[in-house]
C-alpha positions in Angstrom: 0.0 0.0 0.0 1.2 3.4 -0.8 2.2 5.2 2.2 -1.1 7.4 3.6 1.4 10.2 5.3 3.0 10.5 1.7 -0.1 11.2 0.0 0.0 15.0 -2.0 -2.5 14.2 -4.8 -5.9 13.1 -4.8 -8.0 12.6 -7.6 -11.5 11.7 -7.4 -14.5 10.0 -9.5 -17.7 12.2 -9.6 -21.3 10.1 -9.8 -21.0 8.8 -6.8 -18.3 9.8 -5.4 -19.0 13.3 -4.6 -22.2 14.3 -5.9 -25.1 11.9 -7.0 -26.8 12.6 -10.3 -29.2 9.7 -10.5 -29.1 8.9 -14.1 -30.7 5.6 -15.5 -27.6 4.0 -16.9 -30.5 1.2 -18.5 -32.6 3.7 -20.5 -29.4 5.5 -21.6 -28.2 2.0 -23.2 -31.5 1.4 -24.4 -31.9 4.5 -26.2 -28.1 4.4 -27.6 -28.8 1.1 -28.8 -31.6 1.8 -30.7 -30.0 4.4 -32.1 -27.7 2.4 -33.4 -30.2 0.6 -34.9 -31.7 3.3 -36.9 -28.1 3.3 -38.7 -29.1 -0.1 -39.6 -26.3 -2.0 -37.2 -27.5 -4.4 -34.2 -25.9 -3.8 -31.3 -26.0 -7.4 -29.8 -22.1 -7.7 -29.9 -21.6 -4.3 -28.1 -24.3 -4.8 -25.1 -21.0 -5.7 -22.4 -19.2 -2.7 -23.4 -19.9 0.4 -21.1 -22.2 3.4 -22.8 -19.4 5.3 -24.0 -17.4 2.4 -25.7 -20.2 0.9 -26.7 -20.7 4.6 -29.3 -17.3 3.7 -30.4 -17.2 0.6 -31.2 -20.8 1.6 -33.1 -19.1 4.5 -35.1 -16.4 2.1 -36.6 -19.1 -0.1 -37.3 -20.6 2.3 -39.1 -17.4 3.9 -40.7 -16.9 0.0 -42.2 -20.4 -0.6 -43.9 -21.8 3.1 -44.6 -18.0 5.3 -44.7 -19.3 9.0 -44.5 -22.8 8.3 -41.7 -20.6 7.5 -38.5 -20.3 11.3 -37.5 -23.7 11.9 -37.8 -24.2 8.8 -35.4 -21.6 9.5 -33.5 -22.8 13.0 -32.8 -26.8 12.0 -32.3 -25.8 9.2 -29.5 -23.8 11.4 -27.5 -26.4 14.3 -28.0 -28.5 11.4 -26.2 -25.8 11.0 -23.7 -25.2 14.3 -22.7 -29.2 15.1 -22.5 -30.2 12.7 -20.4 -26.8 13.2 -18.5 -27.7 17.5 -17.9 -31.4 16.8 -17.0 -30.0 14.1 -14.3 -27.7 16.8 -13.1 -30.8 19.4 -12.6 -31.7 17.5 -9.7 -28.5 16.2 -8.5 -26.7 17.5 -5.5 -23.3 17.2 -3.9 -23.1 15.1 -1.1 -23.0 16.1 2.4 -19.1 17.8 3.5 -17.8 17.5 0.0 -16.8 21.4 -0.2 -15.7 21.2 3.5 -13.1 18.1 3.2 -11.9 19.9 -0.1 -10.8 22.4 2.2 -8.9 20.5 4.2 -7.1 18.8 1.5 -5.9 22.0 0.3 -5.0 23.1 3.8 -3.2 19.8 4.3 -1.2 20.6 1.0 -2.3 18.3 -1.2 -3.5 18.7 -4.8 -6.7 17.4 -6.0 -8.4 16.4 -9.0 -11.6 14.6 -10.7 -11.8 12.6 -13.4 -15.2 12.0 -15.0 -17.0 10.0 -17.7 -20.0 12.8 -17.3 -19.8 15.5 -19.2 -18.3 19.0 -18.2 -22.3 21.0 -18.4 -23.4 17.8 -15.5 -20.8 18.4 -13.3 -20.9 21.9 -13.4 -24.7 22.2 -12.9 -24.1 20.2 -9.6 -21.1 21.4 -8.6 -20.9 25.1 -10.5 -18.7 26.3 -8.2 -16.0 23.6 -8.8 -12.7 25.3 -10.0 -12.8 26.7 -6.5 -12.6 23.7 -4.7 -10.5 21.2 -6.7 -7.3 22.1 -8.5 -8.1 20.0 -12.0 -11.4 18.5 -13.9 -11.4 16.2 -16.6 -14.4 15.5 -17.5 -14.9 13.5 -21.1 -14.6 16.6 -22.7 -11.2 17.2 -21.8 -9.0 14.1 -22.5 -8.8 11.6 -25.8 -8.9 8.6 -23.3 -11.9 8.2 -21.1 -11.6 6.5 -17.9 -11.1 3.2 -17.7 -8.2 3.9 -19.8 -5.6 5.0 -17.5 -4.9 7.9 -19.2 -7.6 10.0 -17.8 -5.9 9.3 -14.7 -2.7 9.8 -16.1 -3.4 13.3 -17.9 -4.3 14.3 -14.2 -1.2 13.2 -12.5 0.6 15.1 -15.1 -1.1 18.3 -13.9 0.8 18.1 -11.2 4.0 16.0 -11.8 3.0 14.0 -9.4 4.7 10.2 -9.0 1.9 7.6 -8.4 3.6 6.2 -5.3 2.5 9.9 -3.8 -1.5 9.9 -5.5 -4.7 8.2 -4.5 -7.6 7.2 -6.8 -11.1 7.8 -4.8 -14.5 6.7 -6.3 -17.7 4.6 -5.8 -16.9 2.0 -9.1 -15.2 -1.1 -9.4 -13.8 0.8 -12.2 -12.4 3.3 -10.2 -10.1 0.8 -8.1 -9.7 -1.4 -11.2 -8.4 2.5 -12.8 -6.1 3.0 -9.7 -4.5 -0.4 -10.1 -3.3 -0.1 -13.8 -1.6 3.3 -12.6 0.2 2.7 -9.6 -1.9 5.0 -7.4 -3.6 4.1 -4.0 -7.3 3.1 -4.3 -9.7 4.0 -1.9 -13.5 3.2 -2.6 -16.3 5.1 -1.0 -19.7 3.6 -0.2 -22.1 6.3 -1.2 -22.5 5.2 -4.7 -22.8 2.1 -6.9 -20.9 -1.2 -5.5 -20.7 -2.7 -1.8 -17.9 -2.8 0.1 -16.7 -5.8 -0.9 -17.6 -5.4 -4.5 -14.6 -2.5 -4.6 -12.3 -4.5 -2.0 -12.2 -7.5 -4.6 -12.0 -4.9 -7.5 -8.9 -4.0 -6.0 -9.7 -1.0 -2.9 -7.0 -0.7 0.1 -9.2 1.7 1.8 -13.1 1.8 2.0 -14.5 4.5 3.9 -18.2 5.4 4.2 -17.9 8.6 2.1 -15.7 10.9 0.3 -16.4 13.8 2.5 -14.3 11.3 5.6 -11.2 11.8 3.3 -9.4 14.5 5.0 -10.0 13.5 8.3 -9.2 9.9 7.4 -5.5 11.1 6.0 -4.7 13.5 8.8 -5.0 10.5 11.0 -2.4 8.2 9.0 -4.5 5.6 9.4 -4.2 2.7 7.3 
């Protein structure tokens, strides 16, 4: 385990992890599928892939039996995506002490960052005040590789120069821990979002704590 005292960058998730936006993941990959389907193209090899990959992998597709329509598809599913992703935001909200243990970080010296999947208008509706609290955001907007890829996580790390025996990965998602594993970084799940506690400990989480918003008083302590 990465040393907890030696921590100076944290980087978190976002759905979650420190705000909760509520979106139905199903009827997002029901209506991207069909989508796909108006193109023509059944989507019964790409139903394992997450939402995201699963427009990718549609667009080449695409690109292979009708060159010149994969933009247009491209650009209509993650119209869907980002819709459905804004309206969930409306009535999302940032979860208790988030703002407060932000704070501390900084006041402890560390650096912190989030890497997202949402887009950049969701986490802003929820969190609009955002760039005051945290150092970096990447949402999908902002990097060529979307988390799980590690360089999301990466192109964060880089903000700061920071070594991954000195950074920690936080989030709600066995992606998350499986994401901090491929780096190098310390992963620490949360419990206030999608998988259990030992859902993230076999995906790969050293530390599981009830919530984000425990971080700062969590690291002051050195426990481990």
């Amino acid at each position: 385990m990465n040393s907890i005292r030696s921590l100076k960058t944290i980087v978190f998730d976002f759905d979650g992890t420190v705000a909760g936006l509520t979106i139905d993941f199903a009827e997002m990959r029901r209506r991207v599928m069909d989508h796909l389907q108006s193109f023509g193209i059944s989507p019964d090899g790409l139903r394992k892939l997450y939402i995201l990959e699963m427009i990718a992998a549609g667009k080449k597709l695409i690109a292979s039996s009708m060159p010149g329509r994969e933009t247009n598809y491209e650009r209509g599913a993650l119209t869907l995506v980002r819709d459905m992703e804004v309206a969930a935001a409306q009535t999302g909200v940032l979860f208790y002490g988030i703002r407060e243990m932000l704070s501390l970080l900084r006041a402890q010296g560390r650096h912190t960052g989030v890497v997202t999947r949402n887009c950049r208008e969701a986490v802003e509706a929820v969190f609009p005040d955002i760039d005051v609290f945290v150092d970096v955001v990447l949402t999908r907007n902002d990097t060529p590789h979307v988390k799980p890829h590690p360089g999301h996580l990466h192109q964060a790390l880089k903000t700061f120069a920071a070594p991954a025996a000195t950074a920690a990965m936080v989030g709600d998602h066995k992606m998350d821990m499986h994401l901090a594993r491929d780096v190098g970084v310390l992963a620490i799940g949360v419990l206030t979002g999608h998988d259990t506690a030992r859902e993230l400990k076999e995906a790969g989480a050293e530390v599981i704590l009830a919530s984000a918003a425990d971080l700062a008083d969590f690291l002051s302590s050195g426990s481990v």
